[in-house]
C-alpha distance (Angstrom), angle and dihedral (degrees) to the residues before:
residue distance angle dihedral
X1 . . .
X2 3.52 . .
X3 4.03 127.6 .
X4 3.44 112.8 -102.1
X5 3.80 124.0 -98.7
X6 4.16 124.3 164.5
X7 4.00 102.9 -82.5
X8 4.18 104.3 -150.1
X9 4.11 114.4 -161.6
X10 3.48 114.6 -158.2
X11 4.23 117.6 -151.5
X12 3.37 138.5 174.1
X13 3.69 147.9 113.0
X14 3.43 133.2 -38.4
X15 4.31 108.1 -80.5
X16 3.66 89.7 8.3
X17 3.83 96.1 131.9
X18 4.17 91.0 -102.9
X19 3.63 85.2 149.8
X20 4.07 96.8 45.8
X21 3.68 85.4 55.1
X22 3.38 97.6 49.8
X23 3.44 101.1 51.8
X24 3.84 88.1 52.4
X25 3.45 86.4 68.8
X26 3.70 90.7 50.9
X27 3.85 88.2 61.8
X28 3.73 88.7 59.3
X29 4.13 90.2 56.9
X30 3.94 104.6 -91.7
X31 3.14 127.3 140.3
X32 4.00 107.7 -113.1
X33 4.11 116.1 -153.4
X34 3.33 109.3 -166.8
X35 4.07 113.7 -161.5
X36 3.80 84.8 -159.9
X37 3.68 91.0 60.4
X38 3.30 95.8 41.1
X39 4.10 98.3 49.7
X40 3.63 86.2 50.5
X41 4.27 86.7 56.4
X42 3.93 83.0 45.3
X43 4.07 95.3 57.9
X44 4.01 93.8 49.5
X45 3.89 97.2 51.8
X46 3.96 110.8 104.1
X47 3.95 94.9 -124.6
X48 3.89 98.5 46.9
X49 4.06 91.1 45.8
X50 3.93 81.1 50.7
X51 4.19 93.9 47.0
X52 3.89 84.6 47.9
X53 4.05 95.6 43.1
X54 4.24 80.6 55.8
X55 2.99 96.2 53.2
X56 3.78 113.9 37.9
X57 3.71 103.0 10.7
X58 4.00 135.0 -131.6
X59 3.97 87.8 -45.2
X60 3.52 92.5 81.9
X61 3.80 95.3 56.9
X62 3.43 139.9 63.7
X63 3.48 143.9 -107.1
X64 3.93 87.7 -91.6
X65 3.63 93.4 46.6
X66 4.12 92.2 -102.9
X67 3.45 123.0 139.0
X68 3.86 108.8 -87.7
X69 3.82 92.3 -143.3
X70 3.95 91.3 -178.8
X71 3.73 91.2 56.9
X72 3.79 95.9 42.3
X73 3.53 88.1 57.3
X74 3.54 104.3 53.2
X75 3.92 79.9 54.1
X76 3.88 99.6 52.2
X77 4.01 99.7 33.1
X78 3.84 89.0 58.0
X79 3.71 92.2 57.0
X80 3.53 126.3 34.1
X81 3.79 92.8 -157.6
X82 3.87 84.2 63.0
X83 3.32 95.3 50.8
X84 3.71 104.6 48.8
X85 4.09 85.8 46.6
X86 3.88 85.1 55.7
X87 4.42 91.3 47.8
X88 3.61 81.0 48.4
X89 3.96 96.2 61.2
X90 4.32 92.0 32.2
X91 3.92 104.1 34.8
X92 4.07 87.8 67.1
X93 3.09 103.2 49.9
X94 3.70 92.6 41.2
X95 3.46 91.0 53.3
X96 3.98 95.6 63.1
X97 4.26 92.5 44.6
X98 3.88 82.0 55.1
X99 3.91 97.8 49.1
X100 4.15 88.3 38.4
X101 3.77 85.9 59.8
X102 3.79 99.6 43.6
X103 4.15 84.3 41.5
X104 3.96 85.0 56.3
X105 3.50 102.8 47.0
X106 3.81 97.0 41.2
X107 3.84 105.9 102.4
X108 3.60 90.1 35.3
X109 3.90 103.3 114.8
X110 3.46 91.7 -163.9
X111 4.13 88.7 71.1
X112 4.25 119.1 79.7
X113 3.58 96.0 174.4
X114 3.61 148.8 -2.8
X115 3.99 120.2 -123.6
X116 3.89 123.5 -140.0
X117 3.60 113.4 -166.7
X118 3.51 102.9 168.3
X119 3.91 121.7 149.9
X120 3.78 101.4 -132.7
X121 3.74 91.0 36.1
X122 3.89 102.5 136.5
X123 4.35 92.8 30.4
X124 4.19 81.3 54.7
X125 3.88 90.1 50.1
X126 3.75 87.9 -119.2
X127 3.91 90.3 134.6
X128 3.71 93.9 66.5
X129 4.07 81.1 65.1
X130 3.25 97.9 54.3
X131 3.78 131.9 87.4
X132 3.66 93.7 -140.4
X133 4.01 142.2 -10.3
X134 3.24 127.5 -133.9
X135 4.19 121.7 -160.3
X136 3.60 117.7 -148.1
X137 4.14 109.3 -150.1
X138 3.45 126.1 -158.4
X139 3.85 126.7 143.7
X140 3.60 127.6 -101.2
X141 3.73 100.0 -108.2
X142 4.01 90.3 57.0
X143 3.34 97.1 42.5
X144 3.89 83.6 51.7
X145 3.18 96.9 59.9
X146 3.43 100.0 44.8
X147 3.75 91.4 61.7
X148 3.86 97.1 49.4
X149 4.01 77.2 56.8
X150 3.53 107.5 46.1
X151 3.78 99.4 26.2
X152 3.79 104.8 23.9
X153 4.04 81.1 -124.1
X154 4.28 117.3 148.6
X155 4.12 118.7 -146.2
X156 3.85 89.3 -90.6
X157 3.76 95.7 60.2
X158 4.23 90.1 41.6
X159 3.99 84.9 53.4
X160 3.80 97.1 43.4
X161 3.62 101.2 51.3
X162 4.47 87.9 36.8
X163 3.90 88.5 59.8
X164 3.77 85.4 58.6
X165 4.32 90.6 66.7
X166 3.19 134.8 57.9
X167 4.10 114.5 -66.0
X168 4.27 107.4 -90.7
X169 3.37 90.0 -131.2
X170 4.04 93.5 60.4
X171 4.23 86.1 44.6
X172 3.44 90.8 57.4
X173 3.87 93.6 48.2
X174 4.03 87.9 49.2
X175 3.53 95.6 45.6
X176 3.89 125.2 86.7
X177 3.74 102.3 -149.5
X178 3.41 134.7 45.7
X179 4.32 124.3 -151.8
X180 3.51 117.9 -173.8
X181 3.99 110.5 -141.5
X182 3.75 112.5 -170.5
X183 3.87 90.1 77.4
X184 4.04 127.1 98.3
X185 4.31 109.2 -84.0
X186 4.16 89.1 -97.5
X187 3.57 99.0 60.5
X188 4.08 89.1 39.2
X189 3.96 78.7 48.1
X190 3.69 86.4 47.6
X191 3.54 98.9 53.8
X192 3.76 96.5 48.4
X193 3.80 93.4 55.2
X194 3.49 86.2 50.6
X195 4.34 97.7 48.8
X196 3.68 86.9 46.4
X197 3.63 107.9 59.6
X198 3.38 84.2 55.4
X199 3.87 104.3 51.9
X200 3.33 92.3 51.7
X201 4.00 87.4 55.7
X202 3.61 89.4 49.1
X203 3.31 98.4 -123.1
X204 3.92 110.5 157.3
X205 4.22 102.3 -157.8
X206 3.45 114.1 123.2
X207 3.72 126.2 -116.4
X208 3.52 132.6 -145.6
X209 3.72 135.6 -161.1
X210 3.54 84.0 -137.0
X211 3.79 89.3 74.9
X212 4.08 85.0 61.4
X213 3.96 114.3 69.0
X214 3.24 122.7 -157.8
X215 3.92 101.7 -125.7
């Protein structure tokens, strides 16, 4: 098994900026595991394709036999029996790619900490892995917006699939940290190299993005 270094999850809402933050903690040398990536090297192995192909059929893939994540979804987010038999076939095999990368990069010096940012990390009982967790804030309207960019998504589909995880309000309790996200990327930045010094310390205060102004 690997040596131990501080493992960080990152939470928060839907648009929030998870993967912003995350990535700022790249720049300072950890190792970022993104569950997004990491799904998306799930759904083009041979044997998950053929677990998925059992269990919902040719509809869910393409004309090039890929995964058609898009249509998948609208399957498994409209019936939580669905979705939990989908976690059931991914979060394994997920799992093991996230322990061969923290097994790789565990004598490397180089490396202070690993990042999780995994969408259902807390409702997967990921957090009680991690060494600390860090919420990243930002209001509804932004994060909104930000999904109707990225994702082509409307407030109805943000709210549907957001009732599905754990309330925000109870993430933010559970987490450690707090980022604020509605700022420009240096005082985000600025925030993170603040948070991490501290985690690696172990010191268990609180921090708020309140504490960073924007001027």
């Amino acid at each position: 098994m690997f040596q131990h270094k501080p493992i960080i999850g990152i939470v928060g809402g839907i648009g929030s900026g998870k993967t912003f933050v995350a990535r700022a903690f790249g720049e300072l040398g950890c190792v970022v595991i993104d569950s997004d990536e990491l799904v998306h090297r799930a759904y083009e192995d041979p044997a998950i394709q053929q677990e998925i192909r059992n269990v919902w059929g040719a509809a869910v893939f393409d004309s090039q036999g890929q995964v058609n994540r898009s249509a998948l979804g609208k399957l498994v987010f409209a019936d939580p029996t669905q979705r939990t038999r989908l976690e059931a076939i991914l979060h394994p095999y997920i799992a093991r790619l996230r322990d061969q990368i923290m097994e790789d990069a565990a004598d490397q010096p180089q490396v202070p900490a690993f990042i999780w940012d995994a969408p259902l990390l807390i409702e997967a009982g990921l957090s009680s892995q991690c060494d600390a967790v860090v919420f990243v804030d930002a209001p509804l309207e932004l994060r909104i917006a930000r999904v109707a960019q990225s994702r082509g998504w409307d407030s109805a589909e943000l709210l549907k699939r957001e009732k599905l995880q754990l309330p925000l309000d109870k993430k933010k309790e559970i987490a450690d940290y707090v980022i604020d996200n509605t700022a420009d990327a240096d005082i985000i930045r600025r925030q993170v190299r603040d948070v991490f010094p501290r985690i690696l310390q172990g010191s268990g205060r609180k921090v708020s993005g309140d504490e960073f102004p924007n001027d």
